[in-house]
C-alpha positions as CSV (number, residue, x, y, z in Angstrom):
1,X,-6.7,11.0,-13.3
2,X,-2.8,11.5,-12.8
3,X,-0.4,8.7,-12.1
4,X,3.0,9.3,-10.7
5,X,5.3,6.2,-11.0
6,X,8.1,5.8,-8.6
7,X,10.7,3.2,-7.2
8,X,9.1,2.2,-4.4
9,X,11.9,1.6,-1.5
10,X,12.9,5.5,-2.4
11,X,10.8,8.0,0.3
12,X,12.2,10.9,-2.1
13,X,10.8,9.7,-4.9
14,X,7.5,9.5,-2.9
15,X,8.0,12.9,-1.4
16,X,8.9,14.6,-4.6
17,X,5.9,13.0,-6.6
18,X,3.5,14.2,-4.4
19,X,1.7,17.6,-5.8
20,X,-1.1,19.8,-4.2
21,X,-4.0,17.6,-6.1
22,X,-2.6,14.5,-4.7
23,X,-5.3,12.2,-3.2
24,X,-4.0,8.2,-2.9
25,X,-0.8,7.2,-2.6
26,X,-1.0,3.4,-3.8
27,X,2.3,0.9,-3.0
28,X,2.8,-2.7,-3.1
29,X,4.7,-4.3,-0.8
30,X,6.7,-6.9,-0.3
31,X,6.6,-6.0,-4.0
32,X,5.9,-8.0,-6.6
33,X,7.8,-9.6,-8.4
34,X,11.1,-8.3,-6.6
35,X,9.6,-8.5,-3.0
36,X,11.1,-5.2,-2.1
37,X,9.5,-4.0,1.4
38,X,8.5,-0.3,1.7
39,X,8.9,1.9,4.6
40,X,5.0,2.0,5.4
41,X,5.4,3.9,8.4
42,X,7.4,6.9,6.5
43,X,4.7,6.4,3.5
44,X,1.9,7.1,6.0
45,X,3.5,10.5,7.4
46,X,3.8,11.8,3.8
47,X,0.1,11.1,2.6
48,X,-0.8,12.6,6.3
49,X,1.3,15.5,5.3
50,X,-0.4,15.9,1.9
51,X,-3.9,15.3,3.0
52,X,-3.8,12.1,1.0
53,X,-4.6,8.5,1.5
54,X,-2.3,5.5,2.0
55,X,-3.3,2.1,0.2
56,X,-0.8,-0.8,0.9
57,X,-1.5,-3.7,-1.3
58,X,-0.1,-6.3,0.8
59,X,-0.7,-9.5,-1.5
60,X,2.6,-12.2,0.1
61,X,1.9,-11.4,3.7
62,X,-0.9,-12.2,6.1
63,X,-2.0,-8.7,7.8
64,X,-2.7,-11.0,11.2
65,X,1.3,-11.0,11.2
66,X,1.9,-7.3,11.0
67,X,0.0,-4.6,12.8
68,X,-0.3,-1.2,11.2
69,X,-1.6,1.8,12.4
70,X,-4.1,3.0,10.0
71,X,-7.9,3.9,9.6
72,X,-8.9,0.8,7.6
73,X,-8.1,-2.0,6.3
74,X,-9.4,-4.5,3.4
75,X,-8.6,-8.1,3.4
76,X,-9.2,-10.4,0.7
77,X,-8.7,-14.7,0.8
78,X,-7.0,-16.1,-2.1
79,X,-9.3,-18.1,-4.4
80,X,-7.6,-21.5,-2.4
81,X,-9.0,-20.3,1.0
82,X,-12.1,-19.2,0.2
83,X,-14.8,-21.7,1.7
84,X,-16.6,-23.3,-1.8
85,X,-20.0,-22.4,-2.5
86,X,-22.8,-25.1,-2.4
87,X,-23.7,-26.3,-6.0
């Protein structure tokens, strides 16, 4: 496994990082700890591009307040919303 490490509000960086065994591009955003937002939609046209996937991990924002265009997404409930289990 490769990793490629770049600031994430520059699509260069992305575009130049990318390289013919490129699978998963992974971002975070808003990012944490600077809550820097990502251009998601320019993101997705480079891994479409490069054959890879997109991964957005989207941990500050609900995803029932912004509506993507993509093939899946995975949700998760912080450990406060999560409904307790019977003891």
């Amino acid at each position: 496994v490769e990793t490629t490490f770049v600031e994430p509000t520059k699509i260069d960086q992305w575009r130049e990082a990318v390289r013919p065994n490129t699978r998963l591009l992974f971002l975070e955003t808003p990012s944490n700890p600077l809550t820097e937002l990502v251009d998601i939609a320019e993101l997705s046209a480079i891994a479409r591009q490069s054959g890879a996937l997109l991964v957005v991990d989207n941990c500050f924002c609900t995803p029932a307040l912004q509506h993507w265009k993509v093939r899946s997404v995975v949700s998760q409930l912080p450990r406060g919303c999560r409904p307790s289990s019977a003891s």
